[in-house]
N, CA, C and O of each residue as an XYZ file, in Angstrom:
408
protein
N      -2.792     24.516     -9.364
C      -3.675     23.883     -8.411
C      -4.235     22.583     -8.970
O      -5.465     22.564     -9.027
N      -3.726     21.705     -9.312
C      -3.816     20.229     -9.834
C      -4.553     19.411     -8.789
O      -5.303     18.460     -9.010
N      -4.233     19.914     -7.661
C      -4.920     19.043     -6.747
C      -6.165     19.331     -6.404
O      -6.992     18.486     -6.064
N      -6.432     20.966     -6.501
C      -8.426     20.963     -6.595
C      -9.039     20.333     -7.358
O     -10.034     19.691     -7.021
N      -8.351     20.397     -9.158
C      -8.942     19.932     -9.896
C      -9.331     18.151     -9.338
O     -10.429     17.634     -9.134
N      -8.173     17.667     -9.242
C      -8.206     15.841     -8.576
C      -9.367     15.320     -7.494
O      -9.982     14.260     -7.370
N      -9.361     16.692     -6.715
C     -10.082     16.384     -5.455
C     -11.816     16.936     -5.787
O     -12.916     16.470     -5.493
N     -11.327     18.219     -6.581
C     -13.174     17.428     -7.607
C     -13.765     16.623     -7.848
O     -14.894     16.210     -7.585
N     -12.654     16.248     -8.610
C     -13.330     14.976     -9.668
C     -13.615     13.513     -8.688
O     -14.461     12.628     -8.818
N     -12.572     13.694     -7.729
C     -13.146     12.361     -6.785
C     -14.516     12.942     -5.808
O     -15.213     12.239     -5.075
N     -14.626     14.117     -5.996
C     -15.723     14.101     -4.901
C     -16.895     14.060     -5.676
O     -17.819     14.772     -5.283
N     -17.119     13.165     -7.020
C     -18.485     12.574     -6.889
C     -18.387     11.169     -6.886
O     -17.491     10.626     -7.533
N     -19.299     10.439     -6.157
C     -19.054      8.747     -5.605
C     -18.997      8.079     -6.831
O     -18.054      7.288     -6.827
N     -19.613      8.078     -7.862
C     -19.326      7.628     -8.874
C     -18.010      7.179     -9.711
O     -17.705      6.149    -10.314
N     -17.267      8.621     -9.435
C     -16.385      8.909    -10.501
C     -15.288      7.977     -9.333
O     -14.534      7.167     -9.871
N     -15.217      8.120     -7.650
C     -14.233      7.364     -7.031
C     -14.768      6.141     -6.836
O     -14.378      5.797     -5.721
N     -15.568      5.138     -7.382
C     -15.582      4.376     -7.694
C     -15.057      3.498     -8.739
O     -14.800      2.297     -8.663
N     -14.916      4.460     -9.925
C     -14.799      4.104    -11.132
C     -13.259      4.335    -10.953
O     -12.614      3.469    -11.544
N     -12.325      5.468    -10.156
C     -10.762      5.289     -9.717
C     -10.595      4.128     -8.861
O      -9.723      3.421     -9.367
N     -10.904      3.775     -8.119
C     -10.895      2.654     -7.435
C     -10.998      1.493     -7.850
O     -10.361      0.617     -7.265
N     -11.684      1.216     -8.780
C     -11.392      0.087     -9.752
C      -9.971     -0.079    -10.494
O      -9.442     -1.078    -10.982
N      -9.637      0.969    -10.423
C      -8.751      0.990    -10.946
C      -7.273      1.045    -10.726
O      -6.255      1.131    -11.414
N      -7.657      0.944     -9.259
C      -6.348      0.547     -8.203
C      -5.546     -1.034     -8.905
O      -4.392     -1.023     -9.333
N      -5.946     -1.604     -8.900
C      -5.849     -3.250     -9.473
C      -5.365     -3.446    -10.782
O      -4.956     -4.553    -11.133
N      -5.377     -2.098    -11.826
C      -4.589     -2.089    -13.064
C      -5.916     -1.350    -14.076
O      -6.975     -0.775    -13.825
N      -5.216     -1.717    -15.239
C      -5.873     -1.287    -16.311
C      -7.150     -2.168    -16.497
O      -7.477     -3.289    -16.106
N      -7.754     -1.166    -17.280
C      -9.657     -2.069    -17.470
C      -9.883     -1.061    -18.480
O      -9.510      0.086    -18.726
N     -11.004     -2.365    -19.200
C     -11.462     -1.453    -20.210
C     -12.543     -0.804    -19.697
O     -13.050     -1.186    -18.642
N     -13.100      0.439    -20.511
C     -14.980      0.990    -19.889
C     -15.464      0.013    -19.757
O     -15.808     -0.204    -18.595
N     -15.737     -0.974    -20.663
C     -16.727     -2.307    -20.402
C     -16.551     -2.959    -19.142
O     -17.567     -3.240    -18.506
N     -15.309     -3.276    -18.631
C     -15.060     -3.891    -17.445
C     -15.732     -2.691    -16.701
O     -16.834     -3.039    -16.276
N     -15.430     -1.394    -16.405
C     -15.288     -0.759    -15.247
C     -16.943     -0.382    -15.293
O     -17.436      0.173    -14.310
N     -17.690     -0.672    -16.344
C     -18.963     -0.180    -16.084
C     -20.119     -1.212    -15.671
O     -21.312     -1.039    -15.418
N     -19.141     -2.582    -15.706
C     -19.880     -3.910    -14.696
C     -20.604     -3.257    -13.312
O     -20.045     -2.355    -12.689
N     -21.808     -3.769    -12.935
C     -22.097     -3.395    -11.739
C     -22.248     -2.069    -10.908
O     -22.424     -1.962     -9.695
N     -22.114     -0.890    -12.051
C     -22.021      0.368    -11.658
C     -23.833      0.736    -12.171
O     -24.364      0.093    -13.076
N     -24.260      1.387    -11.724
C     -25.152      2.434    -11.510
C     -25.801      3.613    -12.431
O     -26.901      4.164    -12.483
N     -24.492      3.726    -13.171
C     -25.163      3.889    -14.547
C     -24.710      3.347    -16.063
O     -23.938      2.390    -16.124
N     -25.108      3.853    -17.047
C     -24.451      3.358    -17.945
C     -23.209      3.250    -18.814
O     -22.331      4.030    -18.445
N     -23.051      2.886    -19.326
C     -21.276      2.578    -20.188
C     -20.971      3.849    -20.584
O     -19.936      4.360    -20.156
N     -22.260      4.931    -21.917
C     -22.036      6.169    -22.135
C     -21.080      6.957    -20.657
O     -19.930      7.383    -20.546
N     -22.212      6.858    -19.745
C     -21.602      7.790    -18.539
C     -20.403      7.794    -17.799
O     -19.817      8.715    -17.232
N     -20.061      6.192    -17.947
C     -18.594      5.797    -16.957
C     -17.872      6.230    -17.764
O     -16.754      6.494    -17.322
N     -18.074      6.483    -19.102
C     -16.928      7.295    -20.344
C     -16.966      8.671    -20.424
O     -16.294      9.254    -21.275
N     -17.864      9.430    -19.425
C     -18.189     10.950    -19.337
C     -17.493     10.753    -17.797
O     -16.597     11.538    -17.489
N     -17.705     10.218    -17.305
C     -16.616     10.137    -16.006
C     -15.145     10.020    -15.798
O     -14.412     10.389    -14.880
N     -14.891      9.286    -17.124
C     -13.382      9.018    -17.230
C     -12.733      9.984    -17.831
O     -11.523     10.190    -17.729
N     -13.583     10.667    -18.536
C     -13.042     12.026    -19.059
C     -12.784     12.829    -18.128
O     -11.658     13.326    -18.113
N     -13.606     13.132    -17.241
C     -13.629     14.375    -16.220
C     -12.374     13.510    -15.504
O     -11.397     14.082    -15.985
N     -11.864     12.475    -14.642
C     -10.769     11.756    -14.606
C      -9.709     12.354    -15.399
O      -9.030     13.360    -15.189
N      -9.711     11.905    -15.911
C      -8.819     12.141    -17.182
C      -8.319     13.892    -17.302
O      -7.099     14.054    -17.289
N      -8.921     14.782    -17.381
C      -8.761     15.347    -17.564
C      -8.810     16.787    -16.067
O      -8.621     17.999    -16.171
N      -9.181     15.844    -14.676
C      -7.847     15.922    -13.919
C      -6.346     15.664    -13.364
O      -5.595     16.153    -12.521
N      -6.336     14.422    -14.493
C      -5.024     14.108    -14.712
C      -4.954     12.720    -13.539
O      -3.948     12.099    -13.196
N      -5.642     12.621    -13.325
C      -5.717     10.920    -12.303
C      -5.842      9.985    -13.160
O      -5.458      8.953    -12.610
N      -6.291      9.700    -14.602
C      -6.524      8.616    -15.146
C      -5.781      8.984    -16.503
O      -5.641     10.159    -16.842
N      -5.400      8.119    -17.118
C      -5.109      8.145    -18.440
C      -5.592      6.796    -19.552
O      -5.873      5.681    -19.112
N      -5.616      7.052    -20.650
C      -5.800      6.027    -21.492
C      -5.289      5.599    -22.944
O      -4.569      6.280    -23.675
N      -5.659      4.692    -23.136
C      -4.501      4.052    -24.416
C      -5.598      3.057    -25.119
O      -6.301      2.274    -24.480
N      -5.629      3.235    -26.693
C      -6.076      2.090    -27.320
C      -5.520      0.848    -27.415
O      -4.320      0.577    -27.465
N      -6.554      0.031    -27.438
C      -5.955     -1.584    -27.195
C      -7.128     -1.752    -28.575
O      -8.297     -1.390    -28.447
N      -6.744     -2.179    -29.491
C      -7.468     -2.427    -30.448
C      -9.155     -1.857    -30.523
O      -9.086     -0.640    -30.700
N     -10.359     -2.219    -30.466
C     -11.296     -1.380    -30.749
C     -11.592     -0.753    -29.075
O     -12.683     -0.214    -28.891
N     -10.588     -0.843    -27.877
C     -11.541     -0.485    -26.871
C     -10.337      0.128    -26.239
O      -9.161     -0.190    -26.420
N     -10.843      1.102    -25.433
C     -10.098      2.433    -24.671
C     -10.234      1.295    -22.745
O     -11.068      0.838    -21.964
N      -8.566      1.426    -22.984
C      -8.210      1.084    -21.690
C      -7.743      1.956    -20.591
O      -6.850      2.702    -20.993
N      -7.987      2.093    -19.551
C      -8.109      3.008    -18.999
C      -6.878      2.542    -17.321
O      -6.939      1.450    -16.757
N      -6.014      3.578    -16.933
C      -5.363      3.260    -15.715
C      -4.756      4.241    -14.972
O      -4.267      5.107    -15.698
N      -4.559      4.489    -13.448
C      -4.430      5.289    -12.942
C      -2.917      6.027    -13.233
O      -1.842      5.520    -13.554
N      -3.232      7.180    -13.027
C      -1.984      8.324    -14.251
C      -1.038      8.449    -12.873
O      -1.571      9.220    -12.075
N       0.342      7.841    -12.342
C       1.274      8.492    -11.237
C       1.162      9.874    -10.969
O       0.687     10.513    -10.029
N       1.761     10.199    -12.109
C       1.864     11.640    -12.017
C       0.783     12.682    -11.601
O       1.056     13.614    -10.844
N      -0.395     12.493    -12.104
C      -1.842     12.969    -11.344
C      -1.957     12.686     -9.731
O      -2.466     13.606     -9.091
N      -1.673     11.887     -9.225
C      -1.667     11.185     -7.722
C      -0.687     11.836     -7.388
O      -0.597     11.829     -6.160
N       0.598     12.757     -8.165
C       1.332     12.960     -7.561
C       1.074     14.662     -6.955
O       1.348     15.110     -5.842
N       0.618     15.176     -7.824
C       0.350     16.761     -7.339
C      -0.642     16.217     -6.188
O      -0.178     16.349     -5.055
N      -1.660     15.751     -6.252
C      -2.662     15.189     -5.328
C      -1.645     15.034     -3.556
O      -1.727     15.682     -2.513
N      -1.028     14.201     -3.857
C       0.001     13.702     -2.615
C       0.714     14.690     -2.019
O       0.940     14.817     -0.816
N       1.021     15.308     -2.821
C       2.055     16.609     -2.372
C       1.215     17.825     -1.637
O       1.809     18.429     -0.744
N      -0.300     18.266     -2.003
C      -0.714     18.899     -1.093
C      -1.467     18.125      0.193
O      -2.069     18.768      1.053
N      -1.356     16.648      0.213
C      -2.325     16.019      1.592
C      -0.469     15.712      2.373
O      -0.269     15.350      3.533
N       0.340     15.921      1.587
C       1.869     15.643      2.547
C       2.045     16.633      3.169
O       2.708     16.426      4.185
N       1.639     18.006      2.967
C       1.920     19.294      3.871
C       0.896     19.119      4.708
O       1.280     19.555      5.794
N      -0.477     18.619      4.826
C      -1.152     18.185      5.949
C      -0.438     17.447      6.936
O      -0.423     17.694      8.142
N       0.125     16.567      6.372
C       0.535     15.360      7.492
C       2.103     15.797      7.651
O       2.593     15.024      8.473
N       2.798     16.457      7.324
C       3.825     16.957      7.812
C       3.501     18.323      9.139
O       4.172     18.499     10.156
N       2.723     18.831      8.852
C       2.274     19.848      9.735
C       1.429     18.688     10.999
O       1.832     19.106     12.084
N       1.000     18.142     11.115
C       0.277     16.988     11.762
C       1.594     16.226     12.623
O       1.576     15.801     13.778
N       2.823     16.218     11.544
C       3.545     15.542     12.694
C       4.449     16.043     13.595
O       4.905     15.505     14.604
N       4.719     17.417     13.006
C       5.501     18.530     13.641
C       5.054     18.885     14.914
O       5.787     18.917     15.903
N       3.218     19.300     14.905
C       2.903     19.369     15.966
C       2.513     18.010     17.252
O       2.069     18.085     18.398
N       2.999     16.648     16.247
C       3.252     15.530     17.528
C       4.641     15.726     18.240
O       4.865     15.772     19.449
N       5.735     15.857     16.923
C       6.669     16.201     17.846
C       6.880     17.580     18.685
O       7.662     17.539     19.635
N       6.454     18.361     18.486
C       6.548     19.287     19.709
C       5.678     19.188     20.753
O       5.977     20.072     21.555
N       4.485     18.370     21.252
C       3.943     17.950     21.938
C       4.600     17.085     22.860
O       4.616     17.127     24.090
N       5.307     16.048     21.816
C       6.066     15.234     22.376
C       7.223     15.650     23.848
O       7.321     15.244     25.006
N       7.921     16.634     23.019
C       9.025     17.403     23.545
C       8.482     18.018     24.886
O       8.984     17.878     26.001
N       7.303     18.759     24.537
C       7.052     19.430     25.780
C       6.328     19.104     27.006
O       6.039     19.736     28.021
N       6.085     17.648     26.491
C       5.948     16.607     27.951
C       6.947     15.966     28.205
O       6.933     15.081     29.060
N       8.159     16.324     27.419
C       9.425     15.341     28.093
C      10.019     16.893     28.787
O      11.125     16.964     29.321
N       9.324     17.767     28.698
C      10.336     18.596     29.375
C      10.575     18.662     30.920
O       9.934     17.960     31.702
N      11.281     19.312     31.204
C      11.650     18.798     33.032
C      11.186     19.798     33.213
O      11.062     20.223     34.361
């Protein structure tokens, strides 16, 4: 269940803020904790919980932890909101059908 864990971690505004930054590429904490709400400590207690739903990953770049969105995390994520919208379109097309019926 990869995708409860994912859909946790985005459901505090904070933490999908701090993914959302991160749509645009890699950033360091320092960048991503510009203009946020709390402090640098915390956006690094956020990226963990990230992180360790598997949506974010990170890599040293000399003294500072860069941080960028993990595919593979987005991917368990995708795969249970695709059986939503596959079930969503099944029942357009049989809707469909049964107003074309004669």
């Amino acid at each position: 269940m990869a995708y409860a864990e994912a859909l946790s971690a985005l459901g505090d505004p904070t933490r999908r803020e701090i993914f959302e930054r991160l749509i645009d590429g890699p950033r360091a904490v320092g960048d991503l904790a510009l203009g946020l709400p709390v402090s640098r400590p915390a956006v690094s207690q956020h990226l963990r919980v990230l992180k360790e739903a598997g949506l974010v990953s990170d890599r040293a770049e000399g003294t500072k932890r860069v941080y960028q969105i993990d595919p593979a995390g987005l991917g368990a994520m995708r795969q249970w909101l695709d059986r939503f919208w596959d079930a969503s379109l099944d029942a357009f097309r049989e809707a469909v059908e049964k107003d074309n019926t004669p």
